[in-house]
ChimeraX commands (.cxc) that place a marker at each C-alpha (Angstrom):
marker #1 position 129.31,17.49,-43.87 radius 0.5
marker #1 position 132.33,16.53,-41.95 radius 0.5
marker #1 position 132.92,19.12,-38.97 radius 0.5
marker #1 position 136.18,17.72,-37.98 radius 0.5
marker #1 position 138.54,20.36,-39.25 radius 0.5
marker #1 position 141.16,17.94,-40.09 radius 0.5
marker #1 position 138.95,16.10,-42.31 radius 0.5
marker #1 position 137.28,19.22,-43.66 radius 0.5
marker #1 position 137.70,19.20,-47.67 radius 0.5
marker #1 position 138.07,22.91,-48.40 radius 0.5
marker #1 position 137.77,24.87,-52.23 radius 0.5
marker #1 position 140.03,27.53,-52.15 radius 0.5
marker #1 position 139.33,30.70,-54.75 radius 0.5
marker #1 position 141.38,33.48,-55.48 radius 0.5
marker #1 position 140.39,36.33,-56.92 radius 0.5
marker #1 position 144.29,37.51,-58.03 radius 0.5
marker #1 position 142.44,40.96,-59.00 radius 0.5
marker #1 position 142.26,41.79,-54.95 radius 0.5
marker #1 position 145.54,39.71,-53.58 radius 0.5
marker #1 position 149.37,40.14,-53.43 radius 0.5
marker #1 position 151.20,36.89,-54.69 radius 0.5
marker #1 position 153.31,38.01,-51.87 radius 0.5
marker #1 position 150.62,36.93,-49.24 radius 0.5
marker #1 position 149.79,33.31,-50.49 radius 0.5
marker #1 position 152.59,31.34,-48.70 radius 0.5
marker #1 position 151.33,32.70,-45.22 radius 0.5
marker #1 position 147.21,32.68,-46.53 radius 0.5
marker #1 position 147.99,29.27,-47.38 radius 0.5
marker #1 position 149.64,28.23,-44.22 radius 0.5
marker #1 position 146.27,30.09,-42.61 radius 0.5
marker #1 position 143.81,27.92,-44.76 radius 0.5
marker #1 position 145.53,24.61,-44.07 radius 0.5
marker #1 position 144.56,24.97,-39.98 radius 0.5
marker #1 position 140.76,24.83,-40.59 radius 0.5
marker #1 position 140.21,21.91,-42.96 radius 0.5
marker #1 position 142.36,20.27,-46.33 radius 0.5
marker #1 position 142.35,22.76,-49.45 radius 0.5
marker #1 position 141.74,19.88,-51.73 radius 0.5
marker #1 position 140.84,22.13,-54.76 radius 0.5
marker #1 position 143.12,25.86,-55.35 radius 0.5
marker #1 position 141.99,27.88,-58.12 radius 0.5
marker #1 position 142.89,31.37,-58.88 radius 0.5
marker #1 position 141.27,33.87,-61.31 radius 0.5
marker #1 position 142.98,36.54,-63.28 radius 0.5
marker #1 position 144.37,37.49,-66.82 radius 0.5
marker #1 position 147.41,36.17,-67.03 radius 0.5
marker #1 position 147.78,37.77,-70.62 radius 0.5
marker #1 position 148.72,40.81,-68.90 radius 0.5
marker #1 position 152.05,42.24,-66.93 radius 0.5
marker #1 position 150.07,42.33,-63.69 radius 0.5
marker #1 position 150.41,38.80,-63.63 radius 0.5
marker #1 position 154.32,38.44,-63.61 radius 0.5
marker #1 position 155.33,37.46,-60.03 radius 0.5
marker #1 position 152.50,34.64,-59.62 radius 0.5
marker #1 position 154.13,31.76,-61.70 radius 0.5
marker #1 position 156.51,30.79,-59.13 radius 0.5
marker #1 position 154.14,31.23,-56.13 radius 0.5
marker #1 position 151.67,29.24,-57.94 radius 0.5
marker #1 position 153.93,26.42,-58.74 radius 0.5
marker #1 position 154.99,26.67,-55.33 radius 0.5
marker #1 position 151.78,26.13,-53.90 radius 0.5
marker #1 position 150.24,23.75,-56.31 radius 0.5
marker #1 position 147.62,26.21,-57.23 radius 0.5
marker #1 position 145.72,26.44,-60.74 radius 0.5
marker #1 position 145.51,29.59,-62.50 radius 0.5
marker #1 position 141.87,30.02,-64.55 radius 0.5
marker #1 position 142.53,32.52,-67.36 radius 0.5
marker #1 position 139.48,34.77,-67.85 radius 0.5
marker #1 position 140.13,37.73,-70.01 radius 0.5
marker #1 position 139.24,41.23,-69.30 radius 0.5
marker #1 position 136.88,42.00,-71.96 radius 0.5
marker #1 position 135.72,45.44,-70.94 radius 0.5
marker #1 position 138.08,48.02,-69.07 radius 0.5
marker #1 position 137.09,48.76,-65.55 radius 0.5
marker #1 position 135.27,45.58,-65.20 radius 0.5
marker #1 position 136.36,43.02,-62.76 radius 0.5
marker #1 position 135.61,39.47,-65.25 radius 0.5
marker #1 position 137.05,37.39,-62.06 radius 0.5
marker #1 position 133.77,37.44,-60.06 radius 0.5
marker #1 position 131.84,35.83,-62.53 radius 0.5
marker #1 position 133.77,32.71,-63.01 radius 0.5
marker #1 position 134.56,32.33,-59.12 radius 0.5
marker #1 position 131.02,32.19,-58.37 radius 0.5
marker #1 position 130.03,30.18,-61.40 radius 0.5
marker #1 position 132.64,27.14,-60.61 radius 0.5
marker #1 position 131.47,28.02,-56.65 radius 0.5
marker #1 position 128.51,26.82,-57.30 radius 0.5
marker #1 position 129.52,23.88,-59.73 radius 0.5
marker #1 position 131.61,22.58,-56.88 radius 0.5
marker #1 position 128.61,23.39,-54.22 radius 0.5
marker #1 position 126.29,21.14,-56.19 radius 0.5
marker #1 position 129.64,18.47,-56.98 radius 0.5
marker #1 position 129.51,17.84,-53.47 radius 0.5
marker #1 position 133.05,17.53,-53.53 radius 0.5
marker #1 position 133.91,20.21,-50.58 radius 0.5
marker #1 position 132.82,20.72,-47.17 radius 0.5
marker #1 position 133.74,24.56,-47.16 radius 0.5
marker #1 position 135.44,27.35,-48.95 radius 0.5
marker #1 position 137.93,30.04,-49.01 radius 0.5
marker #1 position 137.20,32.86,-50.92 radius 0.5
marker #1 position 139.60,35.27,-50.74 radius 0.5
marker #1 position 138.70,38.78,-52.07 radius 0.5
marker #1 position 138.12,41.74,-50.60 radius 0.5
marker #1 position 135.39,42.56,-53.16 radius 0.5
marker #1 position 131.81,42.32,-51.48 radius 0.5
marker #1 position 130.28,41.30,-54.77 radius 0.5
marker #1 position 130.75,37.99,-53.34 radius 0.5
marker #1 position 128.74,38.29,-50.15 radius 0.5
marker #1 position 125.49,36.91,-51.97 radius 0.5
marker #1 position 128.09,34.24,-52.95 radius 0.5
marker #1 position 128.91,33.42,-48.93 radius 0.5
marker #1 position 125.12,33.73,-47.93 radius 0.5
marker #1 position 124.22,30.86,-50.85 radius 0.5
marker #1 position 126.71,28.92,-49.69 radius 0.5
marker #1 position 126.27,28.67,-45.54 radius 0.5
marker #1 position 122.46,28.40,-46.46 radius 0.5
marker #1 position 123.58,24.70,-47.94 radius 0.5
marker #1 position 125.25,24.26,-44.73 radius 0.5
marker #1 position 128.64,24.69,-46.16 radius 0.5
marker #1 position 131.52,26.29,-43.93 radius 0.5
marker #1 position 132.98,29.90,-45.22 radius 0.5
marker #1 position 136.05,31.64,-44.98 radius 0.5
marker #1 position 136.93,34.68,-46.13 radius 0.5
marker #1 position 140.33,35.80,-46.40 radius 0.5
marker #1 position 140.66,39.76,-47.60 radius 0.5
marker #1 position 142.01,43.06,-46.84 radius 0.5
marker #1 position 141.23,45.37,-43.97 radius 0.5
marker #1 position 138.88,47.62,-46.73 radius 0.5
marker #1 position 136.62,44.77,-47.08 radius 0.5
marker #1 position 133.09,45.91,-46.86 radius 0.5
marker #1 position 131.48,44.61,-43.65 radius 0.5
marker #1 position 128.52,42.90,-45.75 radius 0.5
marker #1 position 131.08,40.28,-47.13 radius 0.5
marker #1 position 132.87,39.84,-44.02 radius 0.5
marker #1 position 129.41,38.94,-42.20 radius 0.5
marker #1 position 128.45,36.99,-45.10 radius 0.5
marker #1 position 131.20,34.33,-43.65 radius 0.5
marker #1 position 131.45,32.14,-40.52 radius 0.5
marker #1 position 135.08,33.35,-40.65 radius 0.5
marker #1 position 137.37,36.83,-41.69 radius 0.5
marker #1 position 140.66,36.81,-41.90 radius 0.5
marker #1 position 142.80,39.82,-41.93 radius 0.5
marker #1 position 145.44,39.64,-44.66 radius 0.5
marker #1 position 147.36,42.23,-42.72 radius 0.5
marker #1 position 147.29,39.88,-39.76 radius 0.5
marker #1 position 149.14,37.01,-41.49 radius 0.5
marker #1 position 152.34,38.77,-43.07 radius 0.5
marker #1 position 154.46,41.78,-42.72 radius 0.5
marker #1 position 154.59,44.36,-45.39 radius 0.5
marker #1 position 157.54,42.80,-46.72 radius 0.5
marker #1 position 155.67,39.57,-47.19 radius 0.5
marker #1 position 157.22,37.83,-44.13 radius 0.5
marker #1 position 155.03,35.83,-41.50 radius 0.5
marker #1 position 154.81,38.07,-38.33 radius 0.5
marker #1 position 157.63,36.30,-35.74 radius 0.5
marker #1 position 156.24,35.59,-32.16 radius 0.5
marker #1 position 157.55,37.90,-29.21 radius 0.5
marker #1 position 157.46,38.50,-25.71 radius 0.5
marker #1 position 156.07,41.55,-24.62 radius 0.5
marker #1 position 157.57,44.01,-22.71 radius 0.5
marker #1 position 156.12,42.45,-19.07 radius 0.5
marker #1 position 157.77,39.29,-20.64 radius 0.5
marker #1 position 154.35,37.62,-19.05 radius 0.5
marker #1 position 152.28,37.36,-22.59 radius 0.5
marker #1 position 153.03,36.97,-26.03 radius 0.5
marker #1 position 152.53,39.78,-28.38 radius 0.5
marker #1 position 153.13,40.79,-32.27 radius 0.5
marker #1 position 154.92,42.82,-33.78 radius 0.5
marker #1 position 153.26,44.63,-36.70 radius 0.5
marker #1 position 152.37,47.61,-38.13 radius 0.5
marker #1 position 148.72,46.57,-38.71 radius 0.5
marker #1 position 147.41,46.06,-34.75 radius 0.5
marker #1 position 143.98,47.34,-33.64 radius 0.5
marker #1 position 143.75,48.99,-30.36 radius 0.5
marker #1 position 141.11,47.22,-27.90 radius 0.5
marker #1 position 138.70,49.89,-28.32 radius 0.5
marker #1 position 135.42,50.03,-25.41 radius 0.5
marker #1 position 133.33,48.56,-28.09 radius 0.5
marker #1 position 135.82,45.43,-28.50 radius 0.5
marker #1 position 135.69,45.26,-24.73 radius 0.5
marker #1 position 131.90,45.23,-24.25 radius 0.5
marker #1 position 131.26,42.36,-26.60 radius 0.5
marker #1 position 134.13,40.00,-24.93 radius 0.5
marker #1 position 132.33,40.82,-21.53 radius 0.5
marker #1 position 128.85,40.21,-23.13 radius 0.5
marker #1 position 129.91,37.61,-24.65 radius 0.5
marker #1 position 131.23,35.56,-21.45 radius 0.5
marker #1 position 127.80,36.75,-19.98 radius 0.5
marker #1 position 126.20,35.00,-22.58 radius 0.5
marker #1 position 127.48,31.42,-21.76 radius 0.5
marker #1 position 128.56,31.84,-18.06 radius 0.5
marker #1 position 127.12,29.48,-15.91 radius 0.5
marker #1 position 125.68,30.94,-12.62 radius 0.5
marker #1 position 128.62,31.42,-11.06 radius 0.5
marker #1 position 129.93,33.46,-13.57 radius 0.5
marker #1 position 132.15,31.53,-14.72 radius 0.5
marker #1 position 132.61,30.55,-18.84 radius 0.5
marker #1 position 134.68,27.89,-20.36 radius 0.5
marker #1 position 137.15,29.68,-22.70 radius 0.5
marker #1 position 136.02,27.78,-25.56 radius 0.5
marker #1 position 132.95,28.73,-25.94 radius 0.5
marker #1 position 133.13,32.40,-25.58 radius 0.5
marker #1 position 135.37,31.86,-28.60 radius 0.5
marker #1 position 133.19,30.11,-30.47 radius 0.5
marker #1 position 130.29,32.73,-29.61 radius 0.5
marker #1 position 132.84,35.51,-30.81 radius 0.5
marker #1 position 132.88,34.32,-34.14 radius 0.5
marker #1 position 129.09,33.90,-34.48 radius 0.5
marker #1 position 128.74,37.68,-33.70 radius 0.5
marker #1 position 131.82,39.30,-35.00 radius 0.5
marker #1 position 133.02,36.99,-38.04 radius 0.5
marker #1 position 136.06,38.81,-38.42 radius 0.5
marker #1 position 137.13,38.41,-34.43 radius 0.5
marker #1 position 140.81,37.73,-34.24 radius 0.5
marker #1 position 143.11,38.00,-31.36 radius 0.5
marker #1 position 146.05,38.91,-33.63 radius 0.5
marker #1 position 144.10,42.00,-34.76 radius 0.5
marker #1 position 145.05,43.05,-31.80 radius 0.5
marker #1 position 148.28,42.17,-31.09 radius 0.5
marker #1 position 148.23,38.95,-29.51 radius 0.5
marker #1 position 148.30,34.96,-30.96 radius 0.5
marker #1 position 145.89,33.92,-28.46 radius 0.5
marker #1 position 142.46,34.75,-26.81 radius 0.5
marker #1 position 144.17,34.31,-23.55 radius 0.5
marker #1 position 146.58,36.49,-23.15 radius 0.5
marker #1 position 144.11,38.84,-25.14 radius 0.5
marker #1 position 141.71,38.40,-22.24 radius 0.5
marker #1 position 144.48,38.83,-19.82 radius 0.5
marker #1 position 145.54,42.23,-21.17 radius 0.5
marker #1 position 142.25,43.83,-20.95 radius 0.5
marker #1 position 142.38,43.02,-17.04 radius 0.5
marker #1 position 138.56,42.70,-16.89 radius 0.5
marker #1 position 138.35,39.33,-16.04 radius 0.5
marker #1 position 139.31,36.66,-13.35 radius 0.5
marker #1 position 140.88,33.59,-15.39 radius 0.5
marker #1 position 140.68,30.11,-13.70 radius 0.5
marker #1 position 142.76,26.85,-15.56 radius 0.5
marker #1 position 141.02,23.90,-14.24 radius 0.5
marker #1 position 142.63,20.38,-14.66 radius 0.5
marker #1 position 141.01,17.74,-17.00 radius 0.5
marker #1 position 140.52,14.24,-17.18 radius 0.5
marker #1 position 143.71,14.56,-19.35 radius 0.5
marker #1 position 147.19,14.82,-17.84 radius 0.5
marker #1 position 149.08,18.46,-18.78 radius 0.5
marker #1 position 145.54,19.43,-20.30 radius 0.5
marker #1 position 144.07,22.60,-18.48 radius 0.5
marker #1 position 141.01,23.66,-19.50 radius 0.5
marker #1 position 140.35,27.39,-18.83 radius 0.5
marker #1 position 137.42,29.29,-17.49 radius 0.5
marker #1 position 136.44,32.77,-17.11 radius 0.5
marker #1 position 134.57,35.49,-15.15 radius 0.5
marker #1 position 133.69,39.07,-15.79 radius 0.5
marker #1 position 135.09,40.67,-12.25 radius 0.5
marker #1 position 132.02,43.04,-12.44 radius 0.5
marker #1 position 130.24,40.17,-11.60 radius 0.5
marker #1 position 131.89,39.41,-8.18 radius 0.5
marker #1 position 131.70,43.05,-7.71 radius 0.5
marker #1 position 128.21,43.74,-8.61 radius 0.5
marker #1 position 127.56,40.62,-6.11 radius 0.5
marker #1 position 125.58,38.33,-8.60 radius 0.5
marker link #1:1,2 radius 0.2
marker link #1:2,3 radius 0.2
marker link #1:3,4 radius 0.2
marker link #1:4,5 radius 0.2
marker link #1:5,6 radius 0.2
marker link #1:6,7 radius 0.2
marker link #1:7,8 radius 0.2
marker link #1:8,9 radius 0.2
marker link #1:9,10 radius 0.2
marker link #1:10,11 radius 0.2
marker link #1:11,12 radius 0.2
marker link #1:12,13 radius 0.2
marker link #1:13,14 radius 0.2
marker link #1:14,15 radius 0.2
marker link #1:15,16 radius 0.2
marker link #1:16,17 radius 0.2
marker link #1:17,18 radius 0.2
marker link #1:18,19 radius 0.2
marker link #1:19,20 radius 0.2
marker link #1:20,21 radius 0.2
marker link #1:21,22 radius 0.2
marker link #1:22,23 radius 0.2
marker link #1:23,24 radius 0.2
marker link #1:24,25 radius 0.2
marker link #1:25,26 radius 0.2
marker link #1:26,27 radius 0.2
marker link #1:27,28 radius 0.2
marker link #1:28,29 radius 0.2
marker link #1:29,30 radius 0.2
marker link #1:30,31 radius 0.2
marker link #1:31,32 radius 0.2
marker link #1:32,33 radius 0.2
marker link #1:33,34 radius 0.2
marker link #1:34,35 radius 0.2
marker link #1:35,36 radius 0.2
marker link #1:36,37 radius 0.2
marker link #1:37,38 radius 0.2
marker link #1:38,39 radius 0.2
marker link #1:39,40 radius 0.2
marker link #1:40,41 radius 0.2
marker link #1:41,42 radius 0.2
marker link #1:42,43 radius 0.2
marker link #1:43,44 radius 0.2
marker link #1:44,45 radius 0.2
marker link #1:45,46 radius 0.2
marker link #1:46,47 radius 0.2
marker link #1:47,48 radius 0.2
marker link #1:48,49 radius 0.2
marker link #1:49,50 radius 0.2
marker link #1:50,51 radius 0.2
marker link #1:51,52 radius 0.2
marker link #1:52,53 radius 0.2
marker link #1:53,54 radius 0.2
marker link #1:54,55 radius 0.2
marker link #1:55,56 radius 0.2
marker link #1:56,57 radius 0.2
marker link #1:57,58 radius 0.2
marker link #1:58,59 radius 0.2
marker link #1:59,60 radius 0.2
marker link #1:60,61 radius 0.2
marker link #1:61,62 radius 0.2
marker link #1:62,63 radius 0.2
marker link #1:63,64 radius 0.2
marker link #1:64,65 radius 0.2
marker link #1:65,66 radius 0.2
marker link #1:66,67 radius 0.2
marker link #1:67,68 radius 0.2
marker link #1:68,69 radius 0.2
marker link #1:69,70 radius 0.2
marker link #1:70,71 radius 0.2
marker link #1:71,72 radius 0.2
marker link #1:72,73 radius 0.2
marker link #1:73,74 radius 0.2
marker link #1:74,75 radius 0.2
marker link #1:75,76 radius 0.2
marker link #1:76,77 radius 0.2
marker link #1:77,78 radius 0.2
marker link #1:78,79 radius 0.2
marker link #1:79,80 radius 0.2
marker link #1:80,81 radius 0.2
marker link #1:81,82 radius 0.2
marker link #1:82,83 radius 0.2
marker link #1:83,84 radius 0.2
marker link #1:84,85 radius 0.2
marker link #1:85,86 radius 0.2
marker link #1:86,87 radius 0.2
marker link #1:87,88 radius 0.2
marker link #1:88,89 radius 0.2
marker link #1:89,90 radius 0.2
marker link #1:90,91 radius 0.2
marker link #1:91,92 radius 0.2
marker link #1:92,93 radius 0.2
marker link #1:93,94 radius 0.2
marker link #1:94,95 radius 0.2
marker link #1:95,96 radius 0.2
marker link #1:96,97 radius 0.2
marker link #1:97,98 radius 0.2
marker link #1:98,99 radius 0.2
marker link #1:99,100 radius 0.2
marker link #1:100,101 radius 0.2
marker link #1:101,102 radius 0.2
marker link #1:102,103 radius 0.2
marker link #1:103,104 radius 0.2
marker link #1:104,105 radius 0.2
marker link #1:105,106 radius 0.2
marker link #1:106,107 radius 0.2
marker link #1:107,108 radius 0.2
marker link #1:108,109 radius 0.2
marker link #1:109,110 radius 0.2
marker link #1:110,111 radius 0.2
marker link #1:111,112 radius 0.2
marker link #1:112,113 radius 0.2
marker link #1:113,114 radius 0.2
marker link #1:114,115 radius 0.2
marker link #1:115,116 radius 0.2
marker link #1:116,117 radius 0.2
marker link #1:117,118 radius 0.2
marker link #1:118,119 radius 0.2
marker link #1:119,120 radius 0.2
marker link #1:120,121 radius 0.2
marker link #1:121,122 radius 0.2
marker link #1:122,123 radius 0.2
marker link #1:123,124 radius 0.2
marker link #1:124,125 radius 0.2
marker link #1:125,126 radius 0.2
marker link #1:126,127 radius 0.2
marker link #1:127,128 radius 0.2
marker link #1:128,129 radius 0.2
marker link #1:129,130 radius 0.2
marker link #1:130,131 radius 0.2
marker link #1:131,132 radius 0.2
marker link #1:132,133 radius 0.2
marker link #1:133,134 radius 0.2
marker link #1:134,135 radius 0.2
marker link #1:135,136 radius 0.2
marker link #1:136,137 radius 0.2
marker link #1:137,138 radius 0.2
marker link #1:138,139 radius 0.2
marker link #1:139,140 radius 0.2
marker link #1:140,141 radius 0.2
marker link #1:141,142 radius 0.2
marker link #1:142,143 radius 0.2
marker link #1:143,144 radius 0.2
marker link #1:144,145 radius 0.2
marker link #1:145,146 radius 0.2
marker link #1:146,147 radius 0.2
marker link #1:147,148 radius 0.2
marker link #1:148,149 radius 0.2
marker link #1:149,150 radius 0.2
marker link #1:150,151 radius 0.2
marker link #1:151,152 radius 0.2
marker link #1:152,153 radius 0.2
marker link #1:153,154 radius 0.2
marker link #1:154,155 radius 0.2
marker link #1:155,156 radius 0.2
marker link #1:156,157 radius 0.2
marker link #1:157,158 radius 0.2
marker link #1:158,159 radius 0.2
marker link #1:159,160 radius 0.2
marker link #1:160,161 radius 0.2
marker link #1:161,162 radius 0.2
marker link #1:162,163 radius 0.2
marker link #1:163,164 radius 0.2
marker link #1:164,165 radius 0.2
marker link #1:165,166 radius 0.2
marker link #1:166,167 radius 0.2
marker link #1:167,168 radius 0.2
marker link #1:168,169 radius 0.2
marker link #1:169,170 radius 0.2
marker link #1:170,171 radius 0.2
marker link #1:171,172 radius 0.2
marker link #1:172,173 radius 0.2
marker link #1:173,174 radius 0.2
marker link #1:174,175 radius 0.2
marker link #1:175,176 radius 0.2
marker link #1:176,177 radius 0.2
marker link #1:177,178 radius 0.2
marker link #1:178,179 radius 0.2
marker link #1:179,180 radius 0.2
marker link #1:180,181 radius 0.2
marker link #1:181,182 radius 0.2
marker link #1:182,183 radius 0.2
marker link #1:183,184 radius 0.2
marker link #1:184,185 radius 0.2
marker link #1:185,186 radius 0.2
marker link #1:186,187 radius 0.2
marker link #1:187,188 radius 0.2
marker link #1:188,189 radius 0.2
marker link #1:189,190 radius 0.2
marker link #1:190,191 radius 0.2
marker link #1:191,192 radius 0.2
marker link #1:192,193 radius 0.2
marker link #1:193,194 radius 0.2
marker link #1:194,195 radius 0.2
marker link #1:195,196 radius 0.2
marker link #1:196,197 radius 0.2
marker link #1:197,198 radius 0.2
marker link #1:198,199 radius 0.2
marker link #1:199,200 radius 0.2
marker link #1:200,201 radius 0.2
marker link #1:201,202 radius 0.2
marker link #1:202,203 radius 0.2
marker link #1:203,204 radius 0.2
marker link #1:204,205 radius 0.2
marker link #1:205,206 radius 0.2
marker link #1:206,207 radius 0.2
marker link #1:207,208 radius 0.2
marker link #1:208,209 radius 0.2
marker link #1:209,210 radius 0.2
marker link #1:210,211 radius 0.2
marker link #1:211,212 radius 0.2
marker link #1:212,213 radius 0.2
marker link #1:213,214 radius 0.2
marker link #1:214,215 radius 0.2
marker link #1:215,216 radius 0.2
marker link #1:216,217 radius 0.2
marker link #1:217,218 radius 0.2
marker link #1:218,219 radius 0.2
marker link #1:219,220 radius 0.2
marker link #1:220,221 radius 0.2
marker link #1:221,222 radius 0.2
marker link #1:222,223 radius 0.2
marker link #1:223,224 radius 0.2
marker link #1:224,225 radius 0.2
marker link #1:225,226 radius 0.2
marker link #1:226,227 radius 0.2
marker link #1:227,228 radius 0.2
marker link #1:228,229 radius 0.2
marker link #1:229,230 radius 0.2
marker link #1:230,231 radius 0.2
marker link #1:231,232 radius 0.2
marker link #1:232,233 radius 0.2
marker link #1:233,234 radius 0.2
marker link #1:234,235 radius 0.2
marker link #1:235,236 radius 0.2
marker link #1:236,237 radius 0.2
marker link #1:237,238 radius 0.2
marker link #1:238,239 radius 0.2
marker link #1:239,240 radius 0.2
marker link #1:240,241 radius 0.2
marker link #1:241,242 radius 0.2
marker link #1:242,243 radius 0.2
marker link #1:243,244 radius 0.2
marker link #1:244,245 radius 0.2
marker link #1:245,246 radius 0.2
marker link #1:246,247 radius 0.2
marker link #1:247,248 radius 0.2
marker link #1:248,249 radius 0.2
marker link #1:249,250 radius 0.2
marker link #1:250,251 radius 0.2
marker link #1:251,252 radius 0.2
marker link #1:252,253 radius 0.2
marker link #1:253,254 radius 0.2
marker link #1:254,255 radius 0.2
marker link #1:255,256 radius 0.2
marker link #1:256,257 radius 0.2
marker link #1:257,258 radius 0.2
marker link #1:258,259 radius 0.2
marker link #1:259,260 radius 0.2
view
């Protein structure tokens, strides 16, 4: 499978039963920096009011609505047909990855299947989402993280300091001890024996611990100035073979301390 994200052929499902029409635009705008949604499908009834405000957004975003009917009250009938053309397209091998976007963890066994055929998954849902789901994926993404409550995209700021930029939204976690301990661990992890660990990485290693790790859960649009604002580490930008390309490195400043 291609792991170029540019080339990355990506099968985006909706399950309309758990998302806002209001957040597509921005979830779209999300989906298209990690690979090419190639095939956008969305379940719901469509018989019913609920599903008023999606023709425009759907026609908008060249997505295809799959009717599937409620036949019994209380039951969701989406999750069903999501994973049954999920794993139609999985053994198509037509996609590299998917999107699943639901904050229902009846699709966690869904995600597991999935990344066990070496597939790429993201999953785009709600803050309630139960963790199983969100650790089912190699990626989370925070619906609250991409728009406003109005439906806008969150606009870019300075912060106060003017030295970092910062977010403005309602929906921003505080860096709690916990958060703290497993960016330091983490840049522990892959630090070489100086201490010091390329940026990149630490990212990457992140993600393969906490899935739904995201600096703009916090506030920022970066995992610089993220790392910056938790002043527990010494940053070093170190020039590359490439002109105007830094890359940048960093150190726990326990570790100077501590004399290691």
């Amino acid at each position: 499978m291609q792991e170029d994200k540019k080339d990355m052929k990506l099968a985006v499902l909706i399950d309309s039963d758990n998302v806002s029409y209001k957040y597509v635009k921005a979830m779209m705008d999300e989906i298209a920096l990690y690979g090419l949604p190639t095939i956008k499908r969305i379940y719901g009834d469509w018989t019913t009011s609920t599903g008023a405000g999606w023709k425009t957004v759907l026609l908008d975003n060249a997505i295809t609505p799959i009717q599937q009917y409620s036949y019994t009250t209380g039951k969701n009938s989406t999750d069903s047909a999501m994973i049954i053309d999920a794993m139609d397209l999985l053994y198509s091998e037509r996609v590299d990855g998917f999107c699943i976007v639901s904050s229902d963890s009846d699709f966690t066994r869904l995600a597991i299947r999935l990344r066990e055929a070496g597939l790429k998954v993201y999953g785009i849902g709600e803050k309630k989402t139960p963790e199983p789901f969100i650790a089912a994926c190699d990626k989370f993404i925070y619906l609250e993280i991409l728009t406003n409550k109005d439906g806008k995209k969150d606009v870019e700021t300075k912060s106060a300091t003017g030295t970092r930029p910062a977010i403005q939204k309602a929906h921003v976690n505080k860096i709690s001890e916990e958060v703290a301990s497993l960016i330091i661990n983490s840049v522990n992890d892959v630090a070489d024996e100086e201490g010091w660990a390329f940026l990149g990485d630490v990212g990457n290693l992140l993600l393969k611990k906490q899935p739904a790790f995201d600096s703009r859960n916090y506030g920022y649009t970066k995992l610089t100035p993220l790392i910056q604002s938790t002043g527990l580490f010494d940053i070093d930008q170190r020039d590359t073979s490439n002109r105007g390309i830094k890359h940048i490195f960093i150190r726990d400043k326990a570790f100077v301390q501590n004399g290691k």
